[in-house]
Every structure is written in structure tokens, then in C-alpha cells.
Phi, psi and omega in degrees: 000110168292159177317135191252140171325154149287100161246159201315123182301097182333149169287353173273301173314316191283329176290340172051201219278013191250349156252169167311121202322326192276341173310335194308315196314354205279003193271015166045034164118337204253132226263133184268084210285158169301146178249095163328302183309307157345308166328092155343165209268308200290357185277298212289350180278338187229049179259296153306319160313319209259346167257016167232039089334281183304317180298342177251351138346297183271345157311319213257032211244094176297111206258095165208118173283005205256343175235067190323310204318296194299299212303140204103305181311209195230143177247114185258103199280344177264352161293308159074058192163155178255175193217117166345295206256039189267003167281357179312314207281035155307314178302302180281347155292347152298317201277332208270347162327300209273340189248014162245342196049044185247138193281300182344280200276004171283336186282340196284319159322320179295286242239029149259349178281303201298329156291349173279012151305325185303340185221056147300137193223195183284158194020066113108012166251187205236130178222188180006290225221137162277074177197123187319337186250011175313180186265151154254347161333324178276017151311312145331300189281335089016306169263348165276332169296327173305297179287003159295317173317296192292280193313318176298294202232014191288347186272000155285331179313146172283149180329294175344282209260033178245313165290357163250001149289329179290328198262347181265298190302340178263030160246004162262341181260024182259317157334289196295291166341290227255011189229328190240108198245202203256023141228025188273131194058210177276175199290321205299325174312289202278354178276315181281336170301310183330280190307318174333285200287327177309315201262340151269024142279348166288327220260011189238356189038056194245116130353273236276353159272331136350283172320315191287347190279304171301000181265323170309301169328309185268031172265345197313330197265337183277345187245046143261068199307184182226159017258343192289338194041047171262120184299148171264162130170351181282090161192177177217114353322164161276343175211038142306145164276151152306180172271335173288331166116021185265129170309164182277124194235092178240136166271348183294304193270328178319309174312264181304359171236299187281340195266340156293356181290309184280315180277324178293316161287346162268332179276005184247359172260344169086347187315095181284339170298299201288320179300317184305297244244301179266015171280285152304339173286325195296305209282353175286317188285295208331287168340016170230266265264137165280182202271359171284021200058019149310132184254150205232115171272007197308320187261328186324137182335297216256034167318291176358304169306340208301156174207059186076291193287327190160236209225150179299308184263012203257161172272000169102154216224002178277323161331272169308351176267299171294339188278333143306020191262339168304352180256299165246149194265310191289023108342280192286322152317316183311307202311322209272316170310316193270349143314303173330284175336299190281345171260351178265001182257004184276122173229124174076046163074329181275144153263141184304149174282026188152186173283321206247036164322296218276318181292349163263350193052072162258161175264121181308156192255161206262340180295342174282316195304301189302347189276279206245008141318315159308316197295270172333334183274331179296296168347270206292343159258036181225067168302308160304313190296322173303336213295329193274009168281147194182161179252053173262355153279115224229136156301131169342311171297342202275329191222022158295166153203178187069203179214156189261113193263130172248100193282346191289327179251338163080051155235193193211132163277086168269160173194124187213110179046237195259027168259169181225152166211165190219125185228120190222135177230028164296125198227054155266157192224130169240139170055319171250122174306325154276022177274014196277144210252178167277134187216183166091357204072031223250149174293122157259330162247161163210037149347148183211108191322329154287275231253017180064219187293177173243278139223176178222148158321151127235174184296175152333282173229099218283117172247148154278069181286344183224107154305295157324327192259332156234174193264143178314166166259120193288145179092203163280157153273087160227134194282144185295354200265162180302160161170162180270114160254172156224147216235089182246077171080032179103347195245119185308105168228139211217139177296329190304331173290326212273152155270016171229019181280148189260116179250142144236194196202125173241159166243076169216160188067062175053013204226139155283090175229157205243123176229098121349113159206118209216157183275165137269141178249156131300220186251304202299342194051063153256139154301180159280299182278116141294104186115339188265098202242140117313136166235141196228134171235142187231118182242127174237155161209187206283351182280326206210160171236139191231170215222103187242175187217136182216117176274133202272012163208144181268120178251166204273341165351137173266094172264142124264172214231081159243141181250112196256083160330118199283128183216110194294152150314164183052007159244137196309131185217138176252135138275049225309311162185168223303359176238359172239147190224126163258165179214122154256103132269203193282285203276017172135185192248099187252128217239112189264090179254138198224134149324322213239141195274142174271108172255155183225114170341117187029070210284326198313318181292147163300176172287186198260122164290169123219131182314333195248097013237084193080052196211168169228175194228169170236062192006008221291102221260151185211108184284159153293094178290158185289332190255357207245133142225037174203153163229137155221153180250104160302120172238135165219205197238134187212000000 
């Protein structure tokens, strides 16, 4: 098939989901190619974003017929492996099919479907990996791409292969029914089953799937803390407590996951109570995106994911946002940023876990590209309901000032002229006990409206808790969050292990300051010392944000004071002198001065990556002198 003229794109396809899901059948055969021009500027960014997605999606595409396993798939080069759930992208290969007429991604759609028998699994779900015992749970996500596919663009399929997409599918969301009762897994699973089930119970005209979707639903209020309305549940149990009484909170899958599930089903349910309800929650998570459209994960349960933009294996956040910005207009900004984002994280056509992939030369893992991909094809088949999105409402985080106590996560919100910070004494731990994220009362975030971040967390110790789901880390393991450590026979204790520092915080004379008083621990959260406390002060004004470190008795010990400055390769750092350190960047110069001489970790060496949640650093090590017992560092920007 040659390329076909572009012509307007039907009023049925562009209202989507926004008449009843199931009218779409009416489009009787005939295929919707796109008018651009038509477009909106966030439609048309992310009609492009979402075909040089797809176009390195089908390069990466394995065509060797000598190898059924492979042959179809996705080829994942940082992986050096395919990933089970790479039929996700059926979906946007069904759309850019239907609204371009280029044959090229109707074949591709085919013949990733037709490989996904490799990863069939019992009764009809599909799972992880290619291995029968692998999790299935993501089976869910897998039958809303499928019924996305269908229901939208299924009038390209020839008869044939349309009755037998219909027929894999109402045995994975039969799957989905006959599997999932009201704990199952993490919360994001049975909030994302709502919409699964609703809406291919319409298009199959099953009850009793309906049905199971309003019980899920009215599970939505219980899993909403107060006072913020952030869902809880990423964990297992899902509402075990901390020892502080705090729930499992990750904001990386709320976003980009769970919350679309739940606002797609309300908005196709008309539910205005339910609307109402989640409305707030929205305006609760919205208070984490910083203002470049970073979602700031810094403390989540499920950190282990984080990658800047939002979780490694989650779809993206545009949905429920754009589809909610008539109710708040910074809705539809979080949307158009975090699209933003996501093309400045894109490399070699894929998108990147972070910023700095390409400058250190990781390889993107190909499981982000096929994940939000979907989310964009929703967009571009909900045109009407997407068109008023737009970023002319600035996100919260962007024109706050002062700070914000989210008591529920036991974190702080800072913001003082053009710094933003994140102070987290959150202490929930998910699934390994040594998986721990920022905590401790540790700065996890820092921004600075010219040059952007500074620093962001990492785990602790980067584990591979979910293998398939992340990438090794190239290089050493070093963690990225600000923190005081010590070395006692090899052994690593850090303020960043305890689960109990006690964080406060004054605003006055203009000055933000945050007062920390947290132990060092091991991974086991044994001290060294009984008795033995740190005090940490973190102060912004509008000039300078400063770092103070104070041990309350003095010992012969080697503590430091470290700062991993978020820092690209190739950019230039001066040593003016043993105590001022500069970095230019593109967007400005950021200027470090310590009481104390300032050293930088293998200056000779390249930086330090870390997958978590994509950057690479620049070390800045700050000693303790033996005569000294407090250092501070001052950074500002010029």
C-alpha cells in the first residue's frame, strides 16, 4: 500500500471515548487518515513524538522466521532481550496505521500479535516474560491495549483477523474477571481492572464485567488518604503500615497508572461524586511535578523505577490529565509537560530512563517506549475531549512559595524564589528490606529554575527488585541523595538508612530552613555510636540554597558531607579553589563554596550514572577536619 493523502480524521474517532465507548463500531471500514493542521499544538506534539516512537519501535522489530520466540517482537538492545509485554504496542501500531495509511505499522501490529502466543500463559492471560510461570497480572494492561486497537481502529483488520483478535481478547479480560478479587497485588493493578473491565464489558456486552468494575470502584475512597487524597496501596499487603503509621505511596505509578484507570471510568460513568473525589486526588499528586514535568519520586515505595519523567514500566499520565484539564486548566499543563519532557528524554527514536542516557551512552530500554506509547495513541483518538489542553495554567510547584507538609508521606514541599526542594523522613521500605529510597531526612530533590535539577535521590543501594523490569547499573553503585556517611571496617553508615530522623522546618526573614537530626545507621539500622546524632540543616532564600552538616560530639572518625551534583559529561568544572568548585552548564553556572576544602570523587574519571532515576553526577566529597565539627556548603547560580 503507498502512502495515502491525509484526510480529516472522522468526529467519531476524534470524540473517543467520550461517546460511548462502544459507538466506534459505526465507522464501517473506512480508514482515518489525519489533517494535521487541524491538530492542536499538544495533539500535534504528540502525533510526532508518537510516529518516531513507533518508526524505531518497527526497526527494532524482529523479522528472522527461523526463530518463532523472537520473530515479531521487539528487540530490546540494552536489555540484550524482549520483554513479554511488548504486544502493548499493538496499539499505537493499530493508530499510526489507521490515521496515516502506511502499511508499514498495520504489518507490524499483525505480526506482533501473532508472536504473542510466546507469551501466553493459563486461562487466556498473557504474562511478564517469556516463561509460562512468570507474573500475569499485566495481563490487564495488555487487554485495555488490545480493546483500544479494536474498538478504535479493529474496521482495518480483514474479518479473519479481527475475529481472532476479538477472541484472544475476551479470554484475557475473562482472565482478568476470574483473577482479580480485591486485593489483588498492588493497588495499581485492581484501579487499572476498573476501566479494563467496564469498558470491555460494553464492547462484549458481559454484565457481570460491569458489574465486577463497579465493586472495584467503590473500593476508590478507601485507598485515599487524607488530608491530600494520594492513593496508597504500592505494596503487598497494600495497607500495611510503617512504623510512623504511614501507607505504601508511590507517586511515579499513581500518576502515570493508576489514576488513569479510575478517571477514565468515571468519566465514562458520568459519575460526578466520583469525579469530584478524584479531582482531588489529582490536585494532591499534581503538588510532585516539578516544573519542567519531572514527577519527583524521590522517596516511593516503588523508587527502584523511578526515572524522572515518572516508573519505568507505567504509561504515562496524559490521559487522566488531559482528559481532566476542563476541571483544572494545570491539569492539562502537567499533560503537555511531561509529553515535553518525554521527547527531550527520547534517544535513537526510543525513550530514555532520564536525562542523561545518551551522555553517558546507555542504551534506552525499549520496555518505556512501548508503555507510553499507548497513552499518546489515546490522546490522538480522544481529540475532541484532549483539544483545551494546553500549558497556559503553570503547575503548582512552578509559582508556590513556602513549604508544604504532606503528613501522610512524612515529606516537605520547599520553594523559595527559584529553588524547589523535596526533605523526606518517609519510612516505608518496598518488598526488600534494603531497597531504601530517599529517606532519613535526607534532600532528595533540589531545582533551580535556570539550570534544573541538582540533585534527585537514589535507592540507597541500587538492587534489582524487579529484574525484567530494570536496567544493570553500568559502572559503580553510587548513591545519588545528599548525605553525611561513614566508613567503620568497610562498613557503610549513612544518615540516609535511619527511619526515624525527626525533620522541622522555620520560614522567617525570608529564609527557608529545614533542621534534620538523624543517626547514622547501616543497611541493618544499627548505629556506630549510642547516642551518637547529626544535625542537618538545609536553608534556601531567594539567593543561595545552603547545606549545613554538624556532628554533636566530636570523634577521630572520617565523616563526610556528600554531594552529587546532578552533572552531565562535557561539562566544564573549575577549581577556583580548594574550597570553590564551579560546573557551566548550558543555562548557567553553578558555583559550590564549602568552609572546608572541597574534593571530587575520581575527578580524573568520567561521571558516575545512576539508573535511578537517570543522571549522571559529579561527586562532591566535603571531609570533616578532626578540629571541625560542623561544614557547610553553599551553592548558588549565576
Amino acid at each position: 500500500m503507498k502512502r495515502r493523502d491525509f484526510v480529516n480524521i472522522s468526529a467519531m474517532a476524534g470524540l473517543g471515548l467520550m461517546l460511548p465507548w462502544y459507538s466506534c463500531k459505526e465507522h464501517g471500514g473506512h480508514q482515518n487518515h489525519l489533517n494535521l493542521e487541524n491538530l492542536t499544538a499538544f495533539q500535534k506534539q504528540s502525533f510526532d513524538l508518537l510516529k518516531t516512537w513507533c518508526d524505531a519501535m518497527i526497526r527494532d522489530q524482529v523479522n528472522n522466521e527461523s526463530d518463532p520466540i523472537t520473530n515479531g517482537t521487539l528487540y530490546c538492545h540494552a536489555c540484550e532481550t524482549v520483554h513479554g509485554r511488548a504486544n502493548d504496542a499493538v496499539y499505537p501500531f493499530m493508530y499510526m496505521a489507521d490515521a496515516t495509511g502506511e502499511q508499514k505499522y498495520l504489518d507490524a501490529a499483525l505480526k506482533l500479535l501473532d508472536w504473542s502466543v510466546n507469551v501466553d500463559g493459563p486461562k487466556g492471560s498473557w504474562t511478564n516474560d517469556i516463561n509460562p510461570k512468570s507474573w500475569n497480572g499485566i495481563t490487564v494492561f495488555g487487554a485495555i491495549a488490545l480493546g483500544e486497537a479494536l474498538h478504535h481502529h479493529g474496521h482495518i483488520l480483514s474479518k479473519e483477523d479481527k475475529t481472532k483478535w476479538d477472541a484472544r481478547l475476551k479470554e484475557a479480560i475473562e482472565f482478568v474477571y476470574n483473577r482479580f478479587d480485591m486485593h489483588f497485588s498492588h493497588i495499581n493493578y485492581r484501579f487499572t481492572a476498573v476501566y479494563a473491565l467496564y469498558v470491555l464489558g460494553n464492547y462484549f456486552n458481559e454484565e457481570k464485567y460491569i458489574k465486577r468494575s463497579d465493586e472495584f470502584a467503590a473500593l476508590i475512597p478507601d485507598y485515599l488518604t487524607e488530608p491530600n487524597k494520594l492513593i496508597f496501596g504500592e505494596d503487598k499487603p497494600d495497607n500495611d503500615k510503617s512504623a510512623k503509621g504511614l501507607y505504601p505511596i508511590d507517586i511515579g505509578y499513581n500518576v502515570e497508572e493508576t489514576l488513569n484507570g479510575v478517571v477514565q471510568y468515571a468519566i465514562l460513568k458520568k459519575d460526578e461524586n466520583l469525579l469530584k473525589l478524584l479531582t482531588e486526588s489529582m490536585n494532591g499528586h499534581l503538588e510532585f511535578m516539578l516544573p519542567d514535568g519531572a514527577w519527583d519520586n524521590s522517596f516511593g515505595t516503588r523508587q527502584n523505577k523511578w526515572t524522572y519523567w515518572g516508573s519505568r514500566t507505567t504509561d504515562g499520565c496524559q490521559p487522566a490529565f488531559a482528559l481532566m484539564a476542563d476541571r483544572n486548566p494545570a491539569f492539562g499543563t502537567a499533560a503537555v509537560l511531561s509529553t515535553e519532557l518525554l521527547e527531550r528524554c527520547t534517544v535513537n527514536g526510543l525513550l530514555a530512563g532520564g536525562l542523561h542516557y545518551e551522555s553517558h551512552g546507555v542504551k534506552p530500554c525499549i520496555h518505556h517506549t512501548f508503555s507510553h506509547a499507548k497513552n499518546l495513541a489515546f490522546v490522538l483518538d480522544n481529540l475532541e475531549a484532549t483539544k483545551s489542553t494546553n500549558k497556559e495554567t503553570p503547575v503548582p510547584r512552578s509559582t508556590n512559595d513556602g513549604v508544604k507538609h504532606f503528613s501522610e508521606l512524612d515529606v516537605w514541599l520547599g520553594a523559595r524564589g527559584p529553588w524547589k526542594s523535596t526533605v523526606s523522613s518517609y519510612d516505608q521500605i518496598w518488598k526488600k528490606k534494603y531497597s531504601v529510597a530517599g529517606t532519613g531526612g535526607a534532600l532528595s530533590v533540589l531545582w533551580h529554575e535556570k539550570v534544573g535539577p541538582l540533585f534527585t535521590a537514589s535507592m540507597a543501594e541500587y538492587i534489582m527488585v524487579e529484574p525484567n523490569n530494570q536496567q544493570p547499573q553500568p559502572g559503580i553503585d553510587f548513591c545519588l541523595t545528599p548525605r553525611v556517611e561513614r566508613f567503620v571496617n568497610g562498613e557503610w553508615f549513612t544518615n540516609i538508612h535511619d527511619l526515624k530522623a525527626k525533620v522541622t522546618v522555620t520560614d522567617t526573614n525570608g529564609i527557608i530552613d529545614f533542621k534534620v537530626h538523624a543517626a547514622l545507621t547501616n543497611r541493618e539500622k544499627e548505629v556506630v555510636f549510642e547516642h551518637e546524632e547529626f544535625q542537618l540543616n538545609y536553608l534556601f532564600d531567594d539567593a543561595s540554597a545552603t547545606i549545613k552538616a554538624k556532628r554533636t560530639s566530636r570523634n577521630e572518625n572520617g565523616d563526610t558531607l556528600v554531594l552529587p551534583i546532578i552533572s552531565k559529561t562535557g561539562e566544564k568544572v573549575v577549581q577556583s579553589s580548594e574550597n570553590t568548585i564551579e560546573i557551566h552548564k548550558k543555562e548557567g553556572v553553578v558555583k559550590v563554596t564549602s568552609n572546608v576544602a572541597i574534593k571530587i570523587k575520581d575527578m580524573e574519571k568520567e561521571r558516575i550514572f545512576n539508573q535511578v532515576p537517570g543522571m549522571e553526577v559529579l561527586p562532591l566529597l566535603i571531609e570533616f577536619p578532626k578540629a571541625v565539627n560542623e561544614v557547610s556548603c553553599t551553592i548558588t547560580i549565576h
